[in-house]
N, C-alpha and C positions, 0 to 999 in steps of 0.2 A: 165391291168392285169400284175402281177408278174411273177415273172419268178418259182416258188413254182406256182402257180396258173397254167400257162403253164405247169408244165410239170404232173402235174397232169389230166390235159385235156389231154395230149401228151399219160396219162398212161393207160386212161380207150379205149385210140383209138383201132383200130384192131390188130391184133399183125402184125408187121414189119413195124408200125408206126416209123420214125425217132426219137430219144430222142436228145431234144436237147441240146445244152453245156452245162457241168452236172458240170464240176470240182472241184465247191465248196459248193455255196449255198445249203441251205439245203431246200427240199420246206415245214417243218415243222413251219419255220420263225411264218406263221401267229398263231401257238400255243405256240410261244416263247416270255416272256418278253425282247424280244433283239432288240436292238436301233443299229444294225449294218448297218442297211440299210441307215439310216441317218448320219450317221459319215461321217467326211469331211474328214479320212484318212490323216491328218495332222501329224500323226507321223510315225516314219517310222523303217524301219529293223536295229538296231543297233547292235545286236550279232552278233558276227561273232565267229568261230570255226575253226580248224584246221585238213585238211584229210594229213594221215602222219604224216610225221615228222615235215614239211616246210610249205604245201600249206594252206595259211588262206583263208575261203570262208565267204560268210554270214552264219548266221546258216538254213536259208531256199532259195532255189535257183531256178531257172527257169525254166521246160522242154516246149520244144519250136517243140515239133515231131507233134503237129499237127499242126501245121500255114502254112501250102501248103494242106493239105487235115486232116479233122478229121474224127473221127472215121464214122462219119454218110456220110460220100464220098460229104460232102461239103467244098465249096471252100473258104474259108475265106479270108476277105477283107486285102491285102496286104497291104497299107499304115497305118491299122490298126495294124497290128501285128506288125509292124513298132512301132507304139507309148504305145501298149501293153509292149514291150521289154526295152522303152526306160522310160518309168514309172514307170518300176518293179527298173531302175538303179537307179531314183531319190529317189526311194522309199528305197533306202539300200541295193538291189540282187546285189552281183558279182559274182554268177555263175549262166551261163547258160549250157544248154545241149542240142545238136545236135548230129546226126550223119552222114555219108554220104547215110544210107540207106533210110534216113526220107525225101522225096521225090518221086526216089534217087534222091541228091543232092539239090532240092530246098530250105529245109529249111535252111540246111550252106548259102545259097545264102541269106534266107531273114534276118538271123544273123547275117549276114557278114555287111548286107544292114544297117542297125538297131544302132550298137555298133561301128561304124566307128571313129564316134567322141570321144568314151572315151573307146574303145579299150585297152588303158594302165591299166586302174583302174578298166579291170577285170576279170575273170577268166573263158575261154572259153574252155569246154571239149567236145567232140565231139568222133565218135568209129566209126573201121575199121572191117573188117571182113568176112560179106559178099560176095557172090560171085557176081560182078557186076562189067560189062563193064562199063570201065572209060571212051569209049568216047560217047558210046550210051547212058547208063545210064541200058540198059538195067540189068534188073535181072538174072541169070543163076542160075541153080540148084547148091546148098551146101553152100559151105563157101571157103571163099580163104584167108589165110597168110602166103604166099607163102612170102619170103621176098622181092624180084624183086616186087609182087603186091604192099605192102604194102607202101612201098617209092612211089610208081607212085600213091597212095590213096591219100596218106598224100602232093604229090605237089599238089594234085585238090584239098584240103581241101583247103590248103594255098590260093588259090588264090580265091575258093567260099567265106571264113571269113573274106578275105582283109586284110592276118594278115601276118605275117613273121615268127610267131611260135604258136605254139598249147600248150596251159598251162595243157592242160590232155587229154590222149589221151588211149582209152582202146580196147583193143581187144574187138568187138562185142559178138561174142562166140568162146568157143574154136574149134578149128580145128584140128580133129582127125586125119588130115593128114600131119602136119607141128611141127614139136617136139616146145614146147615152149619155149627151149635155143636158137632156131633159131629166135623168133617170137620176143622174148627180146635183144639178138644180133641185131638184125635191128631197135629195137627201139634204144639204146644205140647209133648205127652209126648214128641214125635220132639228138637224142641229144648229141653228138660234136658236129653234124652240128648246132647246136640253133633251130633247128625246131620246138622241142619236148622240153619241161621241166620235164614234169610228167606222171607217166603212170600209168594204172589200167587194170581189168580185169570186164568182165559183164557174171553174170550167170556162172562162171568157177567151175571146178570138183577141191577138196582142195588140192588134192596132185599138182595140175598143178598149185596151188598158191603157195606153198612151195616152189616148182622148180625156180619157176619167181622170187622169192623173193629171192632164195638164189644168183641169179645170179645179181637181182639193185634192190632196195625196192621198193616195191607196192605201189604206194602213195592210192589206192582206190579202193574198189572192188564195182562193180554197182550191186545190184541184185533186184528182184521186194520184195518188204515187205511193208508191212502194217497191218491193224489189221484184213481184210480179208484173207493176205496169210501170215502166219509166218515161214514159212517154215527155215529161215535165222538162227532162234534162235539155231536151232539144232546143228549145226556146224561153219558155215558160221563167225557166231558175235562172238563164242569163238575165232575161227583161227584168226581173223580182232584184238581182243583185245591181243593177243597173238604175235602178230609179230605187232603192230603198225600199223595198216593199217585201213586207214577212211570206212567209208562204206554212200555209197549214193544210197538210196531206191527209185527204179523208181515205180510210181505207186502209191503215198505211199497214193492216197485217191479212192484205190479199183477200176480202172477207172470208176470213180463218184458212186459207190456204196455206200463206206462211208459218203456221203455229202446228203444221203436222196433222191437225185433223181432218184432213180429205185425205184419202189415197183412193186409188185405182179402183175397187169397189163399191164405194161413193156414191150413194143415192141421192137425191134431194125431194120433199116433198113437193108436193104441189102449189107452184103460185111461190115457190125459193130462185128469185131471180138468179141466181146461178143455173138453175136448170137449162136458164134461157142462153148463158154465156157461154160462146163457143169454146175457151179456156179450157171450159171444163167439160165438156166433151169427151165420150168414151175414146174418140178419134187420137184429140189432142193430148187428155188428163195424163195417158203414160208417158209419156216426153217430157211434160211442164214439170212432174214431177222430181226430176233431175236436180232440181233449184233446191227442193226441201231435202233433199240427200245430203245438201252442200251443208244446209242450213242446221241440220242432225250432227254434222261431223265438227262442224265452229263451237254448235252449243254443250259438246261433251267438253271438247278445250277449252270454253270460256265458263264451264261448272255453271250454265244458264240452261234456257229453254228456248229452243227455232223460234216463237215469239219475241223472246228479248234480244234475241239477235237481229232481227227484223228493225226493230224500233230500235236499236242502240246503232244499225247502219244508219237509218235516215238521221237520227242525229249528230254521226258525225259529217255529214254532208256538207253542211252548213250552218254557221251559230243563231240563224235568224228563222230555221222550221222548228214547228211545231206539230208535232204530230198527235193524232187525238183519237188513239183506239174505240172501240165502243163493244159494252159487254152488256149482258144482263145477269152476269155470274159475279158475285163478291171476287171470289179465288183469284178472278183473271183480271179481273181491273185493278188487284193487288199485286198481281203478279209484271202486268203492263207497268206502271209507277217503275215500279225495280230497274227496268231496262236503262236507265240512265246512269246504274252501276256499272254498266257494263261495256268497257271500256276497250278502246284497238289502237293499238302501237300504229306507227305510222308505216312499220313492216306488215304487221297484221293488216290491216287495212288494204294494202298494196295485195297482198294475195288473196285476200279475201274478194277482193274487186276481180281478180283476173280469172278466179273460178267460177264467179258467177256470171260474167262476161262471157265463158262458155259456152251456156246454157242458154238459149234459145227458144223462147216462149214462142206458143202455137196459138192462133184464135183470138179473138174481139174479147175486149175490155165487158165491153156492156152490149147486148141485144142494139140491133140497128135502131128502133124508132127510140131507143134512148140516147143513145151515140150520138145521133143527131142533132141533140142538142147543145154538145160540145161545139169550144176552138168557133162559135159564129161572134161575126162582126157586125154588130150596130148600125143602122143608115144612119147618112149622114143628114144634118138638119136640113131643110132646106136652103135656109142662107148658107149654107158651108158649101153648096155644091159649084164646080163652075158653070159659069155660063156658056 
């Protein structure tokens, strides 16, 4: 049985059925003339792009947040995500992405584990933020970049990645209580020291991008987008093209929405933040679904898969994203790479954009008390305010 086959069985089950690793494959495959299953994946990611000014990445890159726990609260096989990571290198990826909250701290550990041997040749970004005891690991309510936290983050990065410096390093969210001239000043003393090369910001309100920027340029702004949530277009991608700054879309395949494995049956286990997102909603999920129809009918013409069609939109967006799927499946992180074959006339594109312009997404991105944490602005310092 395939894995389209599986999750299909997985769809008609009781609802809070587990879904299992969704990332890419589409389970429409068996109504698609696509020979993807059978490729020897012999060729490999050769674009590469530029976030900023300076930093060249691949043009598609890694996210690695679930390989200590995924979204369905299972544990995946460590020596695998080991050769998952080390695959994704052979295969052309030089960016990966961690954080220290992705755990906390285990999966800096299993990338740290992973990329030992060719560390030089590649580009490891990882984000600070959160409010979490460095030595318990425990969680604490809000958010901390406090500048004293942030240097004592960034030594336990260092030694979870096995690495002497951090190639991009982002503030998780912004922190309403720490002005972000402070949170930039302590990056800045991180790089004198060599710790730090490059820095970004994840989910930030634009005026606290302006500030950051006027103080050392933004090599990268992380926010979730995709063809499910576009929120980014509004503001976000104009301020990114406007001041030179990359932009790297977590999420960018709907976590697994766009790859065909949810449909309208669709259970999630317990403690699968999706459960929590109105999107997906017994209310909402038949409407949303409209998008992956679009996405089914592109990727029989374009001899792909609703995954590569996803990731081969966001790239032709703009030549400065980067998008960074995240799997804990070989097949699909194989299969992700590929989407940059996958190419749209400037007609294609035009009606590809106008059919999914149609389609009109229902329900919240993310549960409110996470939501929340988005699009906030920084206080300003005290000397910055008027009198």
């Amino acid at each position: 049985m395939n894995r389209r086959d599986i999750l299909k069985a997985v769809g008609l089950a009781a609802a809070g059925t587990a879904l299992l690793p969704f990332d890419s494959l589409a389970k429409a495959a068996s109504q698609q003339p696509n020979n993807f299953q059978n490729e020897s994946f012999k060729d490999v990611l050769s674009s590469r792009r530029k976030l900023g000014k300076s930093l060249e990445v691949s043009a598609i890159g890694l996210g690695v947040q679930n390989m200590s726990r995924t979204y369905q609260t299972t544990i995946p096989n460590r020596s695998e995500m080991h050769n998952i990571i080390r695959k994704a290198f052979d295969n052309g990826v030089t960016l990966f992405d961690t954080a220290e909250a992705y755990g906390p701290f285990e999966v800096e550990k299993i990338l740290g584990e992973a990329v030992s041997f060719f560390r030089d040749k590649i580009v490891i970004e990882t984000k600070f933020g959160w409010n979490i005891n460095q030595k318990t690991g425990q969680r604490l309510p809000g958010l901390n970049s406090k500048p004293e936290h942030i240097k004592m983050v960034v030594e336990g990065m260092l030694k979870r990645l096995r690495t002497d410096r951090i190639d991009l390093l982002y503030q998780h969210r912004v922190d309403p209580e720490v002005p972000i001239e402070d949170v930039v000043g302590t990056i800045k003393d991180l790089m004198k020291e060599g710790k730090v090369l490059h820095y970004g910001l994840s989910e930030p309100g634009v005026e606290t991008v302006r500030r950051a920027h006027a103080i050392h340029p933004v090599t990268a702004i992380q926010n979730e987008y995709s063809l499910l949530w576009r929120g980014p277009e509004e503001t976000i991608l104009p301020l990114c093209e406007e001041l030179g700054i990359g932009f790297v879309p977590w999420s960018p395949l709907g976590v697994g929405f766009l790859t065909g494995a949810i449909d309208a049956n669709t259970g999630f286990a317990p403690g699968d933040i999706r459960d929590r997102e109105s999107r997906f909603s017994k209310e909402n999920l038949p409407n949303n679904l409209a998008l992956v129809e679009v996405l089914k009918k592109w990727a029989i013409k374009k001899n792909a898969t609703p995954g590569q069609i996803s990731l081969a939109w966001l790239l032709a967006q703009k030549p400065w994203i980067v998008p960074i799927p995240g799997t804990t499946q070989m097949v699909h992180m194989l299969e992700n790479i590929k989407a940059e074959e996958v190419k749209f006339t400037a007609d294609e594109l035009k009606q590809f954009n106008t059919e999914i312009d149609a389609v009109k997404i229902l329900g919240e991105r993310l549960p409110a008390n996470v939501l929340q944490f988005s699009n906030v602005e920084a206080p300003l310092k005290k000397n910055n305010l008027k009198k």
